[in-house]
N, C-alpha and C positions, 0 to 999 in steps of 0.2 A: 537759115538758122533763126531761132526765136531768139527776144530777145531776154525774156527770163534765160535761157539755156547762157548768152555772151556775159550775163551780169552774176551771173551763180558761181559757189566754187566748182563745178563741173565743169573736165576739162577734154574727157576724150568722150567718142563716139561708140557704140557697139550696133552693129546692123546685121540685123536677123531677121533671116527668110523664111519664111517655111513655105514648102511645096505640098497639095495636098490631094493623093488621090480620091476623087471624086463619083469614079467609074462602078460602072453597073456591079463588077467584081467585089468594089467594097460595100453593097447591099447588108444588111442587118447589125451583126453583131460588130463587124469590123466599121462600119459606117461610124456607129455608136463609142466603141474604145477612140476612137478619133474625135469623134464632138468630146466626151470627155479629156481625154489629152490635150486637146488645144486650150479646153476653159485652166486646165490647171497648169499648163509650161507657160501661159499669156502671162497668169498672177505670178509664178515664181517668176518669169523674167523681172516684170517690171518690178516686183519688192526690191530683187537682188539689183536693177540697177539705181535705184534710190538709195540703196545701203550701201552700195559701191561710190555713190556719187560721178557716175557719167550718164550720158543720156544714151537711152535706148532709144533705136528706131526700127522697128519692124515694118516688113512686107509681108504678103500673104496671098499667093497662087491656086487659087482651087485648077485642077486640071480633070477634066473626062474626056470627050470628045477633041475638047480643043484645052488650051491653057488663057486663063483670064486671071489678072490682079483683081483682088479683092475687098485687100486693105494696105495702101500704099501706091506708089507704083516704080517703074525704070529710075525715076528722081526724087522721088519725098517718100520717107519713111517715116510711119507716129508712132507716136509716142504712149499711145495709150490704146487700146483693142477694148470692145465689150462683143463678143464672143455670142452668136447667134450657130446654132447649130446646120450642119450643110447635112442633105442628103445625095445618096447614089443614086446615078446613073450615065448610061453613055458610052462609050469607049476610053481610049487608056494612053491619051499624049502625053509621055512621058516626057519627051522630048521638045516640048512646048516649053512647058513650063521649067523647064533647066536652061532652055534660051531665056526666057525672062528670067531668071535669076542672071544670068550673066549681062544680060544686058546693063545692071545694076554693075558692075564689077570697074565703075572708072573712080580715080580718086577726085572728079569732079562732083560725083554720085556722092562718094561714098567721105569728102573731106579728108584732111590731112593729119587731125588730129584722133586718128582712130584705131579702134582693137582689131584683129583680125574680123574680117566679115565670116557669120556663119549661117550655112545653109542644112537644113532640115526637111532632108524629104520623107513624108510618111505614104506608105504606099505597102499592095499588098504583091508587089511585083512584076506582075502581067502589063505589059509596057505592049506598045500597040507593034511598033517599029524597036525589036531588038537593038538592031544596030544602030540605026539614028539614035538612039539612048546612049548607047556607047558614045558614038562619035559627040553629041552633046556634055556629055561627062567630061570628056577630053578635052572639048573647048573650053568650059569651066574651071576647071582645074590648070588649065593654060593662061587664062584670062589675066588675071594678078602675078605673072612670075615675075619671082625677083633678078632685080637687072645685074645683079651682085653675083647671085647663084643662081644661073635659071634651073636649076632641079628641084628649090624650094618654091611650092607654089605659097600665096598669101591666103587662101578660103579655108577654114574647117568646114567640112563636107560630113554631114550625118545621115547616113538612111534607116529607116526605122519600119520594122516590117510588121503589119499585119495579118 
């Protein structure tokens, strides 16, 4: 943790993922509504969490072929993004990149003083391996359950389709 963030009145945490297909499938127009969605959910996050007063920490997984961190990684998420535009191509591991988001999912990661974590995945569907998608979902969504209730898990989970 910085030490601007211990000395500020900011007191909790919010950690945002976003997953982002990168695959040959989101070629042109959908390529394109993703570079712009990312330059404009990057700036609302970070206004809304200066106006909220907690710190934001974002991650960010380009996934094709394979799944790679981009901005952040498993243990440090920043605080600020300046948003360069990705191109398609590749294949469609979906399932990569939902492992590294969960990978992020310990409260050593993620601190104790914090909002639900939330993950964002934009993709145009076509997932290489079906089912390892599924089963990676489930571990996800398993990852954070509450030890109170284990039917409440702790992640908001967004998919966003193109």
């Amino acid at each position: 943790m910085c030490d601007e963030f211990e000395n500020s009145s900011i007191r909790y945490q919010l950690n945002l993922i976003y997953l982002l297909d990168t695959s040959g499938s989101m070629y042109g127009e959908a390529i394109n509504q993703l570079n712009v969605a990312m330059a404009e959910a990057i700036q609302v996050a970070e206004e809304a969490a200066k106006e909220m007063e907690i710190q934001l920490l974002m991650r960010v997984v380009e996934f094709n072929t394979a799944a790679k961190w981009l901005f952040g990684d498993t243990r440090h998420g920043v605080e600020h993004i300046d948003w360069t535009p990705l191109s398609a191509n590749g294949g469609t591991d979906t399932a990569g990149a939902i492992d590294l988001a969960r990978g992020v999912m310990h409260r050593e990661f993620l601190g104790e003083r914090n909002y639900r974590p939330v993950v964002i995945l934009i993709t145009d569907g076509e997932s290489n391996n079906p089912q390892r998608t599924v089963e990676a979902v489930a571990s996800l969504k398993a990852s954070l359950r509450s030890s109170k209730d284990p039917s409440k898990d702790k992640i908001t989970r967004i998919a966003i389709g193109v």
